[in-house]
Backbone atoms as SQL, in Angstrom:
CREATE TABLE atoms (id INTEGER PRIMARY KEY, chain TEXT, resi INTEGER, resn TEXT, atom TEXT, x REAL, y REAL, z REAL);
INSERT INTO atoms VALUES
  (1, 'A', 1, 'UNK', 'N', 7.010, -15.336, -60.296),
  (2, 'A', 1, 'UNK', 'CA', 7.537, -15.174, -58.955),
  (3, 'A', 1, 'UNK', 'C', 7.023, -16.306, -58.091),
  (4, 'A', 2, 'UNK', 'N', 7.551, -16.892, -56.750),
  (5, 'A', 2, 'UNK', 'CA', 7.277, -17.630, -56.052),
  (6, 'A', 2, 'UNK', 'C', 6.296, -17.271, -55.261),
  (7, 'A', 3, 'UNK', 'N', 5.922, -18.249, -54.490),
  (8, 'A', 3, 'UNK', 'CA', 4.656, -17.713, -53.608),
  (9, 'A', 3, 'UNK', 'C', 4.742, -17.129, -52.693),
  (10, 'A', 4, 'UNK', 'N', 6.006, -17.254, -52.014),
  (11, 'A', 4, 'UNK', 'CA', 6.500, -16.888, -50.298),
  (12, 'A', 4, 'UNK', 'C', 6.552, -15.691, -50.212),
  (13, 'A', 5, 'UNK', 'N', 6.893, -14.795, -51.803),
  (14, 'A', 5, 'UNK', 'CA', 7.284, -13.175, -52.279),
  (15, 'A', 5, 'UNK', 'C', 5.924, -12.615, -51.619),
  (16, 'A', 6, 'UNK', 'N', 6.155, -11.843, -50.533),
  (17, 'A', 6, 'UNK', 'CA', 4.638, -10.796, -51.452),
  (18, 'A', 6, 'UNK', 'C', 4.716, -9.119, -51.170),
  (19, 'A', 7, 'UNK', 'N', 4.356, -8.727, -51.556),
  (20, 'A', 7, 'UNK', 'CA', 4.266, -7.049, -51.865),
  (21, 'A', 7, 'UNK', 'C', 4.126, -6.337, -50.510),
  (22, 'A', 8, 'UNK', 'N', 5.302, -5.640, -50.327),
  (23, 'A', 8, 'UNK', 'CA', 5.225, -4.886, -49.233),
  (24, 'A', 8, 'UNK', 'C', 4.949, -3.329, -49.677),
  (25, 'A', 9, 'UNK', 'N', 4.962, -3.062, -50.597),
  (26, 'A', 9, 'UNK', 'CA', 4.964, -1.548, -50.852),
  (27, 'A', 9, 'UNK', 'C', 3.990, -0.525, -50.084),
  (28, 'A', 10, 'UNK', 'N', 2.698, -1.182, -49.375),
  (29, 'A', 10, 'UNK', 'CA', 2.603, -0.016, -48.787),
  (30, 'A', 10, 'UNK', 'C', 2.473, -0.359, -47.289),
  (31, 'A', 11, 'UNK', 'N', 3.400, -0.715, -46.640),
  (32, 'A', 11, 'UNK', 'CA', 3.704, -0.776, -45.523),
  (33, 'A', 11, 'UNK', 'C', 4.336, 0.154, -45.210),
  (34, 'A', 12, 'UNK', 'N', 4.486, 1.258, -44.152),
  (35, 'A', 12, 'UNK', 'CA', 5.225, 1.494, -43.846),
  (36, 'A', 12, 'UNK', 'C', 6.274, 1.170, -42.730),
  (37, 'A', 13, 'UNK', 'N', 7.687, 1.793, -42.912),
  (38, 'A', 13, 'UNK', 'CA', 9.108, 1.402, -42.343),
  (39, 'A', 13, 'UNK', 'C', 8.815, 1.101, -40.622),
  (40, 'A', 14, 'UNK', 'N', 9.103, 0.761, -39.611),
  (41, 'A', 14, 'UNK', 'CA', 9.842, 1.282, -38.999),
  (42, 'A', 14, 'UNK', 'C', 10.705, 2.230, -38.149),
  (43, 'A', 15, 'UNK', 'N', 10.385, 2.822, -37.042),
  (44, 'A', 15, 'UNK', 'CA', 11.202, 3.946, -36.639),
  (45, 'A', 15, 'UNK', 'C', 10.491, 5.292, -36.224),
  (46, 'A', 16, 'UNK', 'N', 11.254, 6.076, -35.867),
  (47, 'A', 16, 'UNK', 'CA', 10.995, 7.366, -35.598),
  (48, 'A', 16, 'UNK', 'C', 10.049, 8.166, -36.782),
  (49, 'A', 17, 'UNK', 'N', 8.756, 8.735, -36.414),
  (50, 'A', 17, 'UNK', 'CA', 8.625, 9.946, -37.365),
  (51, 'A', 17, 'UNK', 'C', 9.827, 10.710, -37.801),
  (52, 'A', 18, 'UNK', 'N', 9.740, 11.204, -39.085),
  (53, 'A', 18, 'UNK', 'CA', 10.219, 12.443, -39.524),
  (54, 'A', 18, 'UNK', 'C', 9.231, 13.114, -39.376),
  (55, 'A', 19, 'UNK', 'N', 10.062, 14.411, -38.387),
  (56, 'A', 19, 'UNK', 'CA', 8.941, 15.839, -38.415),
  (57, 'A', 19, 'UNK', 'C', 9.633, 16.966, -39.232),
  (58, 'A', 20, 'UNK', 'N', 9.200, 17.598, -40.201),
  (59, 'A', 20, 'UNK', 'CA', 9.820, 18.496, -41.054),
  (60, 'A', 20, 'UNK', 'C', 9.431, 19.568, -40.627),
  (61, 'A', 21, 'UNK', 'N', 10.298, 20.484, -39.659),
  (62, 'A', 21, 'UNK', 'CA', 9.681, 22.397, -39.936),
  (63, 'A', 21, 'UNK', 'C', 9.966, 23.409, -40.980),
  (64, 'A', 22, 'UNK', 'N', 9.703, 24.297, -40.981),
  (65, 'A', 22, 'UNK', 'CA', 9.690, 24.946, -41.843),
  (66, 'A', 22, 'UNK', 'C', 10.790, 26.172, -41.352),
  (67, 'A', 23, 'UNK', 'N', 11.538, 26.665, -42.226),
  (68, 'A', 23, 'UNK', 'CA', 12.477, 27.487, -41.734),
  (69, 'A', 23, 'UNK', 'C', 11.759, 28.777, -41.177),
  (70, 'A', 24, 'UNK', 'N', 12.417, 29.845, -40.404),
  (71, 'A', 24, 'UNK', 'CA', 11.732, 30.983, -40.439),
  (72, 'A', 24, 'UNK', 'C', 12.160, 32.138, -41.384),
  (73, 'A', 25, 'UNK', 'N', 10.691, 32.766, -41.420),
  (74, 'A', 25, 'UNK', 'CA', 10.864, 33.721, -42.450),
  (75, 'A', 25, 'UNK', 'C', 12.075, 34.723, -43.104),
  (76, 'A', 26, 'UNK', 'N', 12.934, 34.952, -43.528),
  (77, 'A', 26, 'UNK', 'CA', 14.191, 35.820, -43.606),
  (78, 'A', 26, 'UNK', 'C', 15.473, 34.870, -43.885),
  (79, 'A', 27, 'UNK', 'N', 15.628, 33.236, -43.300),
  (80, 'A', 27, 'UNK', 'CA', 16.521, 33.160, -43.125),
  (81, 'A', 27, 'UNK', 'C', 16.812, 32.562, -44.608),
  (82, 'A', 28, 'UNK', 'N', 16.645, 32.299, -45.455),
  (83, 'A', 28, 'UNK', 'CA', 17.237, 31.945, -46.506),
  (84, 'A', 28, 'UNK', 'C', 17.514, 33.243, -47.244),
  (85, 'A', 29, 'UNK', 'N', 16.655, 34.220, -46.969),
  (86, 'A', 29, 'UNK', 'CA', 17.059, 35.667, -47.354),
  (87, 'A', 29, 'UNK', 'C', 18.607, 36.236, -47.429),
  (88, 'A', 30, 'UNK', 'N', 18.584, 35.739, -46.188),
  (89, 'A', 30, 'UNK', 'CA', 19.789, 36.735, -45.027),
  (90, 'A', 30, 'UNK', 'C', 21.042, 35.631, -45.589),
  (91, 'A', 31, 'UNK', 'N', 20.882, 34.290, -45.351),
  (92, 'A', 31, 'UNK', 'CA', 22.431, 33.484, -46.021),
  (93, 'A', 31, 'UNK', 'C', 22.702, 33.707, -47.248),
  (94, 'A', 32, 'UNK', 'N', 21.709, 33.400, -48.216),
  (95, 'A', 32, 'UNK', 'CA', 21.983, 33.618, -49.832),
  (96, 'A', 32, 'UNK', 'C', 22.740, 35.317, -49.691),
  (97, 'A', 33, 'UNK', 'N', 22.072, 36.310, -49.119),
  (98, 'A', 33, 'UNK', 'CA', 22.438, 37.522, -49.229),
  (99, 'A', 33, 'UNK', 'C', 24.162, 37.923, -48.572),
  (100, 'A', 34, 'UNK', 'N', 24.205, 36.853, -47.583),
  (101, 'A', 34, 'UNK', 'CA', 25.212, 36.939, -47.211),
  (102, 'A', 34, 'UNK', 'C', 26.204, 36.152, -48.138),
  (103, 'A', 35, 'UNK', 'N', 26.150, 35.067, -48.231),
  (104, 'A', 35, 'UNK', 'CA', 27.187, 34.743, -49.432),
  (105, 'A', 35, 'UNK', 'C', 27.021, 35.764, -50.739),
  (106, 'A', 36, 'UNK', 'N', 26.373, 35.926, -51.359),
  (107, 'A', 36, 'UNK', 'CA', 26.752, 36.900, -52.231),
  (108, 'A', 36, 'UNK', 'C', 27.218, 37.973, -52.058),
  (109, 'A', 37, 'UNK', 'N', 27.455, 38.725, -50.826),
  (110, 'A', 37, 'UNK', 'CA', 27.913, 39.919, -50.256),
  (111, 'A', 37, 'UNK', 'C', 29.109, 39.424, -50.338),
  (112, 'A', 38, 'UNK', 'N', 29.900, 38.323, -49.933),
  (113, 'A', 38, 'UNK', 'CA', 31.107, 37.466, -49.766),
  (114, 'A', 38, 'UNK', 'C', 31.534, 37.089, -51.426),
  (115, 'A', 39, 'UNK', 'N', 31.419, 36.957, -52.053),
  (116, 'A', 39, 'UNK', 'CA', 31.721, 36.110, -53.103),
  (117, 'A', 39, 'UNK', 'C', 31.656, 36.908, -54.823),
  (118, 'A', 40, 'UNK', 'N', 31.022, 37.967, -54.564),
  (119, 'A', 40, 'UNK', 'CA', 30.946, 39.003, -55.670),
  (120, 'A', 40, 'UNK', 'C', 32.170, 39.271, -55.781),
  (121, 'A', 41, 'UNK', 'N', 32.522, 39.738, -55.146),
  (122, 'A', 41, 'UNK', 'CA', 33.678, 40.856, -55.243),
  (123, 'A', 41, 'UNK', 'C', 35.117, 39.996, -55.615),
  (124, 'A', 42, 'UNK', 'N', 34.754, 38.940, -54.949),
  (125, 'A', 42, 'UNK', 'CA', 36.064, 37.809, -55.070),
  (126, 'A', 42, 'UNK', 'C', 36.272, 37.315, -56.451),
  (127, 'A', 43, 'UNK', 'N', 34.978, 37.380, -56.870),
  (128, 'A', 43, 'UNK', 'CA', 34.399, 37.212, -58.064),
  (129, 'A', 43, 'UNK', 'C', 35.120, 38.347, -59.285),
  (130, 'A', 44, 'UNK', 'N', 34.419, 39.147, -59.234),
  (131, 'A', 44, 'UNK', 'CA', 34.895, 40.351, -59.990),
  (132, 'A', 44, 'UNK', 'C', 36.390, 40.453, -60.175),
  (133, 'A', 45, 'UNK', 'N', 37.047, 40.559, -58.931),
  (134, 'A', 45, 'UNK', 'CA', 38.803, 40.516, -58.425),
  (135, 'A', 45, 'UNK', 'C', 39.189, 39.090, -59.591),
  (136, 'A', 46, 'UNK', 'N', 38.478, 37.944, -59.515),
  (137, 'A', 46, 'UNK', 'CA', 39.240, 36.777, -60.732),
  (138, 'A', 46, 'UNK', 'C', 38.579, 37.695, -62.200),
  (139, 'A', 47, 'UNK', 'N', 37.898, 37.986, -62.387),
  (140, 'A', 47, 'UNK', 'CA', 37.368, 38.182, -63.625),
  (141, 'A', 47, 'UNK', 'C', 38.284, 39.352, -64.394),
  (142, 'A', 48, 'UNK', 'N', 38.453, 40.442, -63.054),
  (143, 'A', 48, 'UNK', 'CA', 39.690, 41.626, -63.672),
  (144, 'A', 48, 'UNK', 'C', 40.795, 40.837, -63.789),
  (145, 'A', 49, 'UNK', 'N', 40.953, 39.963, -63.457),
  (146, 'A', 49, 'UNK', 'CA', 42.722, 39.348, -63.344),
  (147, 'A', 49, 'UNK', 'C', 42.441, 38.664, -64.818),
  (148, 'A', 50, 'UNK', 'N', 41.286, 38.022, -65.048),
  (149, 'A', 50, 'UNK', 'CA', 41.307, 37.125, -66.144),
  (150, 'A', 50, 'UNK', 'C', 41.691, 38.269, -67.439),
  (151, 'A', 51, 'UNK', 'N', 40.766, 39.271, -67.159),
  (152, 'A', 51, 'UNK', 'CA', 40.745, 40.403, -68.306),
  (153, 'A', 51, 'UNK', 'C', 41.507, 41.047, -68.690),
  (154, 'A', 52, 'UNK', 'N', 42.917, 41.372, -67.383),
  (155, 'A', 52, 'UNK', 'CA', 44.152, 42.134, -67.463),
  (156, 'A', 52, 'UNK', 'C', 43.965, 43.312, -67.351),
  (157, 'A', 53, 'UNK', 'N', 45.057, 43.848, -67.513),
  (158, 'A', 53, 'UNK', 'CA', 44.948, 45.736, -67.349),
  (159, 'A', 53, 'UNK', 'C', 44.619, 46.068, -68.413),
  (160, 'A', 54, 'UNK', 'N', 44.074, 45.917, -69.283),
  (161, 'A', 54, 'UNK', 'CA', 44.017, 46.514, -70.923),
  (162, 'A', 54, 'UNK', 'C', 44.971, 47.764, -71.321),
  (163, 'A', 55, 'UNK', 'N', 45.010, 48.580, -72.319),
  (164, 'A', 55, 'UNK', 'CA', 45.892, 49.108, -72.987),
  (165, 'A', 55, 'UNK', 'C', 46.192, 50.570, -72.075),
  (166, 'A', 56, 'UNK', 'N', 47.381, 51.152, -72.472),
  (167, 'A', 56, 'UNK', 'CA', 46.944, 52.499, -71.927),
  (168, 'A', 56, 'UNK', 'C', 46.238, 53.668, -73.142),
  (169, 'A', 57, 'UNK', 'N', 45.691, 54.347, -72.722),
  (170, 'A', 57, 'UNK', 'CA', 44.598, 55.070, -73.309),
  (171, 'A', 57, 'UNK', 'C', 43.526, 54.874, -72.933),
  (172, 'A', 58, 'UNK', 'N', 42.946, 53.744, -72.993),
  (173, 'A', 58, 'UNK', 'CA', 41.442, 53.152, -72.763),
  (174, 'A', 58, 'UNK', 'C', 40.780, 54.021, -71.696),
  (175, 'A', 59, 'UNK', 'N', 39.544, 53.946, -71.971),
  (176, 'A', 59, 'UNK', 'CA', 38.879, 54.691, -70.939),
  (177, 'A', 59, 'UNK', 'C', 38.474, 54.449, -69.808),
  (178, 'A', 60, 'UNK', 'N', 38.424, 52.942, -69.437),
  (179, 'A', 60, 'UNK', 'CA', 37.889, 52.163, -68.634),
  (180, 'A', 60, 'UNK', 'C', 38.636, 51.063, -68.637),
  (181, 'A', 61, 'UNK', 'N', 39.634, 50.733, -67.297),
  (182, 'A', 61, 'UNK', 'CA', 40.528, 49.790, -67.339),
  (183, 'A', 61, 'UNK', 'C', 39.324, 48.826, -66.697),
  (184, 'A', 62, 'UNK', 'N', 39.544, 47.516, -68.068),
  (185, 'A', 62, 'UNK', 'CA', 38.328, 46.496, -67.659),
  (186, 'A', 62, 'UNK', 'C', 38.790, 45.660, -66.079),
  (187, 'A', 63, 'UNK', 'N', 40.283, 45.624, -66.028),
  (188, 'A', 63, 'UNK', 'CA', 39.837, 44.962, -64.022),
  (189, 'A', 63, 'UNK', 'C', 39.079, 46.142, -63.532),
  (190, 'A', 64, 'UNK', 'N', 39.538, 47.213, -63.498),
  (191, 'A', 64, 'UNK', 'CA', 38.668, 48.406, -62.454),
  (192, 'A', 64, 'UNK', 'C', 37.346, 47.989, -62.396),
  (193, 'A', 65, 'UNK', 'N', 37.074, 47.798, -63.937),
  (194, 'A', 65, 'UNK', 'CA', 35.516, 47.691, -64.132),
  (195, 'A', 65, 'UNK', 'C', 34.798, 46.336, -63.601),
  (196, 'A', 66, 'UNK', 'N', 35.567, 45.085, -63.427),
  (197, 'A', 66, 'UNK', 'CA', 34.983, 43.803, -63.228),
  (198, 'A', 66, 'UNK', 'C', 35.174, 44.168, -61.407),
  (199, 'A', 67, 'UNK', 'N', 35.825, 44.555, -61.054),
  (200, 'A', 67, 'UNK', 'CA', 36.058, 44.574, -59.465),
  (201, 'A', 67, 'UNK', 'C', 35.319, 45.296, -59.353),
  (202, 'A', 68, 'UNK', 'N', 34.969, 46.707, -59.583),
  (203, 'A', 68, 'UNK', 'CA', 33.593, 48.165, -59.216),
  (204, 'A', 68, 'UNK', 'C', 32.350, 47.273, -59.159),
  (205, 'A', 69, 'UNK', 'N', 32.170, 46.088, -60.529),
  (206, 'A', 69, 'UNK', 'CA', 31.067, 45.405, -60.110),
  (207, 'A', 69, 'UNK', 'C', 30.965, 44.120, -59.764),
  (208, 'A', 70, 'UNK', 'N', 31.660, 44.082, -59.215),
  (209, 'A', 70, 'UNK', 'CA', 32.371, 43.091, -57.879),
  (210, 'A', 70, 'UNK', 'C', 31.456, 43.412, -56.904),
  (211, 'A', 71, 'UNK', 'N', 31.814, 44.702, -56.476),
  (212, 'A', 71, 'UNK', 'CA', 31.660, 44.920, -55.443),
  (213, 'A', 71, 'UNK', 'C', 30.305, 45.917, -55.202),
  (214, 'A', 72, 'UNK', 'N', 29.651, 46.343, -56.087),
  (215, 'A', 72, 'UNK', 'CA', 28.658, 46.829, -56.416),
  (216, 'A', 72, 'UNK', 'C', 27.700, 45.480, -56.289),
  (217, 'A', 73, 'UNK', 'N', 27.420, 44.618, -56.535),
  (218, 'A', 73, 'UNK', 'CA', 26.736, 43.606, -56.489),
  (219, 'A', 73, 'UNK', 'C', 27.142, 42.831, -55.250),
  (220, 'A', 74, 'UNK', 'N', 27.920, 43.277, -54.574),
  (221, 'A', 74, 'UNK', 'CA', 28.398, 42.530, -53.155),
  (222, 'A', 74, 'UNK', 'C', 27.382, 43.406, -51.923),
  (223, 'A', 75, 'UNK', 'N', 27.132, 44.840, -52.531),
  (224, 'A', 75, 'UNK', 'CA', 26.587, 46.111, -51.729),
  (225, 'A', 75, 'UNK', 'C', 25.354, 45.917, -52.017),
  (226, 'A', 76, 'UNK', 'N', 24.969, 45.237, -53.062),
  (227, 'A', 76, 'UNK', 'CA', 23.352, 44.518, -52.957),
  (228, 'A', 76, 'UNK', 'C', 23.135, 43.093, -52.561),
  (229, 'A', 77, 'UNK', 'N', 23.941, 42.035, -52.535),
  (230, 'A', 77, 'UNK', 'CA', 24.148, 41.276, -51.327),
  (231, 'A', 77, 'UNK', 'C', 23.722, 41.578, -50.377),
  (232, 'A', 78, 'UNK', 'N', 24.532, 42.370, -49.211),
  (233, 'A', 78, 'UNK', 'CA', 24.510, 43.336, -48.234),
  (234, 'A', 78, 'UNK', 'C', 23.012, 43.402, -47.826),
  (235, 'A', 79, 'UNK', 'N', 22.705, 44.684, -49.031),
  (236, 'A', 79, 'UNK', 'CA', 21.063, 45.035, -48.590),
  (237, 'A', 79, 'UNK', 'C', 20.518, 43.652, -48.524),
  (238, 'A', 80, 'UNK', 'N', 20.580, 42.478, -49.455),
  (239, 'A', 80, 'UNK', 'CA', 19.458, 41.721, -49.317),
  (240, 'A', 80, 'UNK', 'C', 19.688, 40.985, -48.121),
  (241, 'A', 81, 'UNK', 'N', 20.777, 40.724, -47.605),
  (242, 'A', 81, 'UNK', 'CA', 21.131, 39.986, -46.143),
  (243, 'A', 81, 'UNK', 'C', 20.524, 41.093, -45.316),
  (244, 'A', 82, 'UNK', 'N', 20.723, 42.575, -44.941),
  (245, 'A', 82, 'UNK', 'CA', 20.064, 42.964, -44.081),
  (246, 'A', 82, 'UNK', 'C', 18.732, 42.791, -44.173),
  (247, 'A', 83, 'UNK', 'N', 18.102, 43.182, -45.512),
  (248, 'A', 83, 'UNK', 'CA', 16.192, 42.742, -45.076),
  (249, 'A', 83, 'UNK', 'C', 16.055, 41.236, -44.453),
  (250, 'A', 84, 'UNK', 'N', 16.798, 40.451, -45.081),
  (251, 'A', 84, 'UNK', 'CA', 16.703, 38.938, -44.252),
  (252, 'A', 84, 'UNK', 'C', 16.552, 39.145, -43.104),
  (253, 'A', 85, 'UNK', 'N', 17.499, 39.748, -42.507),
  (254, 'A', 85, 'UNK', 'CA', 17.687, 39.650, -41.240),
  (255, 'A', 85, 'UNK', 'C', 16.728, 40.581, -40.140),
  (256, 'A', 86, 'UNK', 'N', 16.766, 41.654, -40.896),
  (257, 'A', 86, 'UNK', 'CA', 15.441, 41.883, -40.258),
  (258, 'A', 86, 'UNK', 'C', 13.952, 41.002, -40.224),
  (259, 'A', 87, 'UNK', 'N', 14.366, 40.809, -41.257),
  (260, 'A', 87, 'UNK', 'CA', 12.720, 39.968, -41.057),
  (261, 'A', 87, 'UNK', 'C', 12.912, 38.725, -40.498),
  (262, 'A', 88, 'UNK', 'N', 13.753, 38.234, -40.459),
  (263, 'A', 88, 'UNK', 'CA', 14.353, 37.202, -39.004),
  (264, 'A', 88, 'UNK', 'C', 14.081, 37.414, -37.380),
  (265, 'A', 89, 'UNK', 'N', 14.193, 38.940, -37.417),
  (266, 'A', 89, 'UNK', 'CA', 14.777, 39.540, -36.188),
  (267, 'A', 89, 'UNK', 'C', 12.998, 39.776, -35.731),
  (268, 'A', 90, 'UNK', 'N', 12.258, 40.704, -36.926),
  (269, 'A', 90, 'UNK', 'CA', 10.682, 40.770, -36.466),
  (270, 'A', 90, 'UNK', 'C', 9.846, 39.419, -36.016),
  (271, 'A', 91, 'UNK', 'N', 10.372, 38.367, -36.737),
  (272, 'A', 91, 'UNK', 'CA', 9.663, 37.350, -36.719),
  (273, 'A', 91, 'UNK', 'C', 9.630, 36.657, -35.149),
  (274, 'A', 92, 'UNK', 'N', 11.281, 36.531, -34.527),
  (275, 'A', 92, 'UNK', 'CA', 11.412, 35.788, -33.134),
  (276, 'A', 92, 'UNK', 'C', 11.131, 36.562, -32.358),
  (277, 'A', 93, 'UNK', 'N', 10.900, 38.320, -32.253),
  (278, 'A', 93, 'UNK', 'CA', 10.839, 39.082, -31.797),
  (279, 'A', 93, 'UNK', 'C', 9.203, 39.333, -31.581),
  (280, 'A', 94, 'UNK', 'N', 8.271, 38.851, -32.672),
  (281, 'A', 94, 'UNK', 'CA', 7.281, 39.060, -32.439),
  (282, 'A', 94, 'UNK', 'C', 6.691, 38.228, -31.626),
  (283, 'A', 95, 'UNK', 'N', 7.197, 37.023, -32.251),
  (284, 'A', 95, 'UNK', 'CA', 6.760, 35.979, -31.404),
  (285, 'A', 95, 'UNK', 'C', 7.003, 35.972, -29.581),
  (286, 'A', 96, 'UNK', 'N', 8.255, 36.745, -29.783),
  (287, 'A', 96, 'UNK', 'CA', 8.488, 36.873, -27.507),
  (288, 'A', 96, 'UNK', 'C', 7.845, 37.778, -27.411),
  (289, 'A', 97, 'UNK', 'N', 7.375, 38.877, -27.766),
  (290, 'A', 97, 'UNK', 'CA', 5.911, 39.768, -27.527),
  (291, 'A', 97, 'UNK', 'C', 4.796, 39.241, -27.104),
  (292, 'A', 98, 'UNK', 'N', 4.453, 37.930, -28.565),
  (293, 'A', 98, 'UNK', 'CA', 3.083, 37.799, -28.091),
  (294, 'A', 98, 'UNK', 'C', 3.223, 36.605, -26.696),
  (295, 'A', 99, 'UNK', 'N', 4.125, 36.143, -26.675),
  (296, 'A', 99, 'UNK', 'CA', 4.401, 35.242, -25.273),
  (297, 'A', 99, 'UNK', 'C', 4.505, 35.783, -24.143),
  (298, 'A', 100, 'UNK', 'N', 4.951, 37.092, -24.139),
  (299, 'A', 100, 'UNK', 'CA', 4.920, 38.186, -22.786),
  (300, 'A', 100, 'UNK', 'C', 3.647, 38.468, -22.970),
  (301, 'A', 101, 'UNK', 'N', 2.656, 38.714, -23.840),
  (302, 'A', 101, 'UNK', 'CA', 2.130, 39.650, -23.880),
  (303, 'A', 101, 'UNK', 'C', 0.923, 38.341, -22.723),
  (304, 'A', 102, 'UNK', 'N', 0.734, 37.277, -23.447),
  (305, 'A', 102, 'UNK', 'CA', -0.028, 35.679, -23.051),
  (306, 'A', 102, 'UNK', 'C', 0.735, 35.462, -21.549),
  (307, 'A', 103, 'UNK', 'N', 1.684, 36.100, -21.074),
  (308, 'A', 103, 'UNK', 'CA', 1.944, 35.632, -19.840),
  (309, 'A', 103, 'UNK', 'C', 1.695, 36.289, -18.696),
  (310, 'A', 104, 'UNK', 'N', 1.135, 37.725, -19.512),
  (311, 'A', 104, 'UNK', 'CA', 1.002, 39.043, -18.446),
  (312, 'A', 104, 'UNK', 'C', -0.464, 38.636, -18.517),
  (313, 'A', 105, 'UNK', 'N', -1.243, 38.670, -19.348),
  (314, 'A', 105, 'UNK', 'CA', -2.877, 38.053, -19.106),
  (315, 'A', 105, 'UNK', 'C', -2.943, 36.932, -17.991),
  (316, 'A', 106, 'UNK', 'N', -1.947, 35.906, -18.536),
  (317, 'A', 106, 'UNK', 'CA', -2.390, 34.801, -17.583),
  (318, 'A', 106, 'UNK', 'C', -2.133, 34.665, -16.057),
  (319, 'A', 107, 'UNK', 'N', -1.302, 36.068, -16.082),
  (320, 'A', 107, 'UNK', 'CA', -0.640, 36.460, -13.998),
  (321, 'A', 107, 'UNK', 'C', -1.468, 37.362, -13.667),
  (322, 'A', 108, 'UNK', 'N', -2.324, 36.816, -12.562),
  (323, 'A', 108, 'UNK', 'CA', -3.105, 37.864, -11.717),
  (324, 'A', 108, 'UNK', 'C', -2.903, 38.569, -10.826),
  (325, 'A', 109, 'UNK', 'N', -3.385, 39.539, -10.862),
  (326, 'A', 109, 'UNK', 'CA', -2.419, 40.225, -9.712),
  (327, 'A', 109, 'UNK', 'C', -3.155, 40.154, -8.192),
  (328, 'A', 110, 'UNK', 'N', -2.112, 40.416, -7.150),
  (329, 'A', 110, 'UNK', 'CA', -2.523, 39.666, -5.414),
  (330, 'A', 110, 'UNK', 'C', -2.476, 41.452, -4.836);
């Protein structure tokens, strides 16, 4: 290599910090839970279509059966989006508590 080259590697860039936060507690809970509440069932609905009506006699027409757990797994979706969300809801909720709670200490009364 020439001489003029020289090693920048630990310089750093340029520019603005990146500040990274951290999500709050629940919420990846509550979306994942919510798309799967959404998407099961839609799910199940292609899978009975793929499977057809099967014969008559059968005991268990396999669409019935791919859509029931369609949507059975859409109803645990569901639950897992609501605990998300509750624990979303405790989390910002606790936090304006303890900020009322820090603002009523810090007002004196006349």
């Amino acid at each position: 290599m020439s001489d003029n080259v020289t090693d920048r590697g630990d310089e750093v860039a340029p520019g603005r910090p990146v500040v990274l936060e951290a999500t709050p507690p629940g919420l990846w809970r509550a979306l994942l839970g919510g798309a799967v509440a959404v998407l099961a069932p839609l799910f199940g609905f292609l899978v009975g279509g793929m499977l057809g009506a099967g014969t008559t006699g059968d005991s268990m027409d396999p669409m019935f059966l791919a859509l029931f757990t369609g949507i059975v797994i859409g109803g645990l979706g569901v639950l897992v989006a609501l605990s998300g969300g509750a624990r979303l809801w405790r989390h910002f909720h606790r936090n304006a508590a303890a900020d009322a709670e820090t603002t009523r200490r810090n007002v004196t009364p006349r």
